[in-house]
C-alpha positions as CSV (number, residue, x, y, z in Angstrom):
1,X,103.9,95.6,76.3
2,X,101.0,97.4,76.3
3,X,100.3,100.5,78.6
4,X,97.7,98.6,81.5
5,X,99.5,95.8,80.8
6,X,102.9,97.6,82.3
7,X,101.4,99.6,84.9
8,X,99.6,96.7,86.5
9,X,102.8,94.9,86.7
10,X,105.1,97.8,88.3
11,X,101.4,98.0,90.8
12,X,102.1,94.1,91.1
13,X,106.0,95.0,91.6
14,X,105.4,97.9,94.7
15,X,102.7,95.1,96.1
16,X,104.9,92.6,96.2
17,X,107.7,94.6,98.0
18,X,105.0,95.8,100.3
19,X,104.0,92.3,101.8
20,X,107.6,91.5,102.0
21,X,108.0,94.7,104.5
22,X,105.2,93.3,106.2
23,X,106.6,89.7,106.6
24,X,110.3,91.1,107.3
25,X,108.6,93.2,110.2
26,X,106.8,90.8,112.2
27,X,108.3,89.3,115.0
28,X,107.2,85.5,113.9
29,X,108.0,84.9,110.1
30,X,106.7,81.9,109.8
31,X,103.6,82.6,111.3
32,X,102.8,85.7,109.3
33,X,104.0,83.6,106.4
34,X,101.4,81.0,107.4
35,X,98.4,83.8,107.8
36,X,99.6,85.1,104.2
37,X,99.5,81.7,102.7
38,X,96.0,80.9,104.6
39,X,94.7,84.1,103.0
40,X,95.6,83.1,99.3
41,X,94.8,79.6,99.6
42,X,91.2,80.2,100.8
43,X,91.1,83.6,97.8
44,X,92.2,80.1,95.7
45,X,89.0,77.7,96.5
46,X,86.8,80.7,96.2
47,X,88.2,81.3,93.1
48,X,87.9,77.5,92.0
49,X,83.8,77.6,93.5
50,X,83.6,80.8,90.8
51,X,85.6,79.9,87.7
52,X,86.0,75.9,87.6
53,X,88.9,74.1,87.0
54,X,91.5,75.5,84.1
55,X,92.1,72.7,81.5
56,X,93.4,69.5,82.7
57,X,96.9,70.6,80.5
58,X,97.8,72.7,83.2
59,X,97.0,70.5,86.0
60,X,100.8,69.5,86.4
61,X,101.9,73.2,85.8
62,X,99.7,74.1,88.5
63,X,100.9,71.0,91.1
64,X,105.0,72.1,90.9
65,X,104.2,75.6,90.9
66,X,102.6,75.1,94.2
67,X,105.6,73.2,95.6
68,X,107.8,75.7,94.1
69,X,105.9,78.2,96.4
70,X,106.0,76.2,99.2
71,X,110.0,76.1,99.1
72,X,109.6,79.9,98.3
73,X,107.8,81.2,101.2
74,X,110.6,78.5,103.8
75,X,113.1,79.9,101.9
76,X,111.9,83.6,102.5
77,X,111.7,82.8,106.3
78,X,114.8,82.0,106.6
79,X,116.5,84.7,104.6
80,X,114.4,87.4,106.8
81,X,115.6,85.7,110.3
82,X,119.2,87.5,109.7
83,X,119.1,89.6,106.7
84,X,117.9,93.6,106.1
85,X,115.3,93.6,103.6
86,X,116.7,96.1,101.1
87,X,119.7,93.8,101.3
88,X,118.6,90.7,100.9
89,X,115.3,91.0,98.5
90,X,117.1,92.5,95.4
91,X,119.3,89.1,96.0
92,X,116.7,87.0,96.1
93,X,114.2,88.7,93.4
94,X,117.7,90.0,91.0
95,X,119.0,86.7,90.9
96,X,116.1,84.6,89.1
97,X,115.7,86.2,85.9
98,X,120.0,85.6,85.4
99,X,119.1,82.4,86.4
100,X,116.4,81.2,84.6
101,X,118.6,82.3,81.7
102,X,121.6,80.8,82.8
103,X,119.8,77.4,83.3
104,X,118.4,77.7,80.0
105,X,121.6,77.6,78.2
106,X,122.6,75.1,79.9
107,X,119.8,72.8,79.9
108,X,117.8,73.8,76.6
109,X,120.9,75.3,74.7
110,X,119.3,78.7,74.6
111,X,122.4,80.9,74.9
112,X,121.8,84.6,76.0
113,X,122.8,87.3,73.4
114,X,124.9,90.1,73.8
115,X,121.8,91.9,75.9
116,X,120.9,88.9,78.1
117,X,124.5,88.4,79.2
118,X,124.7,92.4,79.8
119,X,122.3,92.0,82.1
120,X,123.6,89.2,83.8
121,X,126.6,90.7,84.4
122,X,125.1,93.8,85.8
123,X,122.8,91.3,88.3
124,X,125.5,89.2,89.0
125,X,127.6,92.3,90.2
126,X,124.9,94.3,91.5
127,X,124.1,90.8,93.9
128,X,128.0,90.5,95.0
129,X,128.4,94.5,96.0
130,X,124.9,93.5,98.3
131,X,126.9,90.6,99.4
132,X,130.1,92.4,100.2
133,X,128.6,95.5,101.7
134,X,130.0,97.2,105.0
135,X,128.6,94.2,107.8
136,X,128.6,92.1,104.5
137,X,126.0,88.9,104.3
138,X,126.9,85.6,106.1
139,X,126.7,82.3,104.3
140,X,123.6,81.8,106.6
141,X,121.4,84.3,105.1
142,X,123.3,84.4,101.4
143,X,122.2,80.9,100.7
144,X,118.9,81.2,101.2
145,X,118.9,84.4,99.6
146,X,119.9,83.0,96.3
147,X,117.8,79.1,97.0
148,X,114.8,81.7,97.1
149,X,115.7,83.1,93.6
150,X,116.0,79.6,92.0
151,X,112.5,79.2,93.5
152,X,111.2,82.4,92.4
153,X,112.5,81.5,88.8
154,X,111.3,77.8,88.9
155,X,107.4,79.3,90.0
156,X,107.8,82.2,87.2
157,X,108.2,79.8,84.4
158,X,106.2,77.1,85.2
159,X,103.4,79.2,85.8
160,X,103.7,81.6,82.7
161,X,103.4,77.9,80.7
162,X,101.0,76.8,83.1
163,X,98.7,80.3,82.6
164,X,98.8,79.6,79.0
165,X,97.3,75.8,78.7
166,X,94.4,76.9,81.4
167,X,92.4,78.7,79.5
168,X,91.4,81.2,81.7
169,X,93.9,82.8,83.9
170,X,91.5,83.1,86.8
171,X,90.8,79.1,86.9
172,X,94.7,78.7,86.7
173,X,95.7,81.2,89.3
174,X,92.8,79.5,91.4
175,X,93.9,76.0,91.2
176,X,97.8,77.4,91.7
177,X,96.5,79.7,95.3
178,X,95.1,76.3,97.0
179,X,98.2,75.3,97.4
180,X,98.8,77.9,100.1
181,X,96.9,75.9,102.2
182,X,99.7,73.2,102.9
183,X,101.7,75.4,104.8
184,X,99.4,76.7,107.2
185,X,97.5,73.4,107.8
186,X,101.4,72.4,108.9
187,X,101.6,74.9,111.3
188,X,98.3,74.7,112.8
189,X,99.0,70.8,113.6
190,X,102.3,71.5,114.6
191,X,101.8,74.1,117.1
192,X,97.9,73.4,117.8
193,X,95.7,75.9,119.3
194,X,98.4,78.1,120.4
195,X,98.9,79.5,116.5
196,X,95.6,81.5,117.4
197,X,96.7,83.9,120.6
198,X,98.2,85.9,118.5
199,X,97.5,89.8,119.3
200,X,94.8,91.1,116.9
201,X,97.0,93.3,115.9
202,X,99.8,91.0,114.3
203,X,96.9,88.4,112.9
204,X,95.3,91.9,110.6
205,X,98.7,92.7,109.6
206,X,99.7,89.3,108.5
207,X,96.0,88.6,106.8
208,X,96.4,92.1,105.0
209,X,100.0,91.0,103.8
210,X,98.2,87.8,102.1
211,X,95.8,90.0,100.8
212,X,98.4,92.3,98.7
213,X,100.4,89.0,98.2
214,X,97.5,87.4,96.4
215,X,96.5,90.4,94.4
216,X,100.2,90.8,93.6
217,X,100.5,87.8,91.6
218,X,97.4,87.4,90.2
219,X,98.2,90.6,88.4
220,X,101.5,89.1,87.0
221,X,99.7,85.5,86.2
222,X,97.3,87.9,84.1
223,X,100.3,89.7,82.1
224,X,102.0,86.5,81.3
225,X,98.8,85.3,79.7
226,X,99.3,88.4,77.8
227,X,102.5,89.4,77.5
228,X,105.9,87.9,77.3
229,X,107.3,86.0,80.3
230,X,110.9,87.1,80.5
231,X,109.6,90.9,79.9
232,X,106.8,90.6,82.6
233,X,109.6,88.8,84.8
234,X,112.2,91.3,84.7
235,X,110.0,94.2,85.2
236,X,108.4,92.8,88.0
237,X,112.0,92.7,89.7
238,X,111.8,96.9,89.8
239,X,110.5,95.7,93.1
240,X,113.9,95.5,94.1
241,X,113.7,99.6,94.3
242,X,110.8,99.6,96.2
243,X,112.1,97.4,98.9
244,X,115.1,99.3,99.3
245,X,113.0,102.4,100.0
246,X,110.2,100.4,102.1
247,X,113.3,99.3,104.2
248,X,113.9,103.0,105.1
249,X,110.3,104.4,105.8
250,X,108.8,101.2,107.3
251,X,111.9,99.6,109.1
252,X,114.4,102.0,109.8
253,X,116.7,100.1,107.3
254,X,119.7,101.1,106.2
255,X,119.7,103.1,103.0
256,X,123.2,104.2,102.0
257,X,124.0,105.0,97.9
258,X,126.2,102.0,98.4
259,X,122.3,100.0,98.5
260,X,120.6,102.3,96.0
261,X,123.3,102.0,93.4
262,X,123.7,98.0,93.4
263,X,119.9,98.1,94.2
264,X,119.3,100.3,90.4
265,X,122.2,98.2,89.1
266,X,120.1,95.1,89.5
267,X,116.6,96.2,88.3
268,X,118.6,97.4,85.1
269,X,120.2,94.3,84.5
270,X,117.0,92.6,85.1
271,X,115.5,94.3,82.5
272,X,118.1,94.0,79.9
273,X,117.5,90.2,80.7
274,X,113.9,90.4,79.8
275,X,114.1,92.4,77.1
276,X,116.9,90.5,75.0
């Protein structure tokens, strides 16, 4: 991986943590969830009105990969209703490169070498000392915790195949964003004009959190087009350190060296994943 191509994705990985401190933080997660989602969707059409269409290959690519993100951003919500976010996000983000590899073995009969199964053994145990952490994780928050990391590694590899058959990462990212829109446009017929008196405050916060979203993973739609998937994956998943740290300074999180060890232990095993 090539120098800008790896410090745009660790810039991608400190983003992403950042937006989820801002979603963790507000008081109505699936409101700021719905801001953030209105943000990228309408960054997606104006990115359609610029670039076009990507090829008609990656049409389907760029369909599930917006339901994917759909059942992402429910499943985020509901993991940030009970859990800390230096608790729960390295569960959620560690857990998708093991499984992504796992699923691969089992359903395409690509077995991990000695490397790949290192690293999901340092994941997999970095996740359970999390789990079982003084106050420990109820089923109510683990589950969700670990649905969103299926999601996160369903949307990772259907987009870094997707990326590839558009042609131009720009159109495919665009296409991909205006799917955002489904989940706001929910909301706003669910609740009706009360989903607007929301203190000016709370709506710049949430907008500015789809703004880092958006740039967030149009950087790491870029570096798939150019560089590996499972590389560009697992070293996106450094975020995990960065959340633990955001957690501290901009929550008032716990941060014991119980957290920063499994937290370290997980972004290492992440990147022995993506690396094998």
């Amino acid at each position: 991986m090539d120098p800008a191509t790896l410090g745009l994705v660790l810039l991608a990985a400190f983003l992403h943590a950042a937006w989820n401190t801002l979603l963790r933080g507000g008081a109505d997660r699936l409101w700021s969830m719905a801001v953030m989602n209105l943000v990228m969707g309408l960054a997606g059409l104006a990115g359609l009105l610029a670039y076009g269409l990507p090829a008609p290959a990656s049409w389907p690519c760029a369909v599930a990969s917006g339901a994917l993100h759909l059942a992402y951003n429910l499943l985020l919500v509901a993991t940030y209703r009970t859990g800390d976010l230096g608790q729960t996000y390295p569960i959620a983000r560690g857990s998708s490169p093991a499984m992504v590899t796992l699923g691969a073995g089992f359903a395409a009969g690509e077995h991990p070498g000695l490397l790949a199964t290192c690293g999901i053994v340092l994941v997999s145990g970095g996740i359970l000392s999390l789990a079982r952490e003084r106050g420990g994780l109820g089923r109510a928050t683990l589950v969700p915790a670990l649905a969103t990391g299926v999601a996160i590694g369903g949307y990772t590899l259907v987009d870094g195949i997707g990326v590839r058959q558009g042609g131009d990462w720009r159109a495919y990212a665009a296409a991909m964003f205006v799917f955002h829109l489904i989940l706001p446009s929910w909301l706003a017929l669910r609740r009706g004009t009360a989903v607007l008196r929301v203190p000016a405050p709370e709506m710049m916060k949430a907008a500015g959190g789809g703004v880092i979203s958006f740039a967030a993973y149009a950087a790491v739609v870029w570096a798939m087009q150019r560089g590996a998937m499972g590389a560009v994956s697992a070293l996106r998943e450094t975020s995990v350190v960065f959340a633990a740290l955001l957690g501290r300074i901009v929550l008032g999180e716990r941060l014991t060296p119980h957290r920063i060890a499994a937290c370290l232990v997980i972004a290492l095993g992440a990147a022995a994943i993506g690396s094998a």
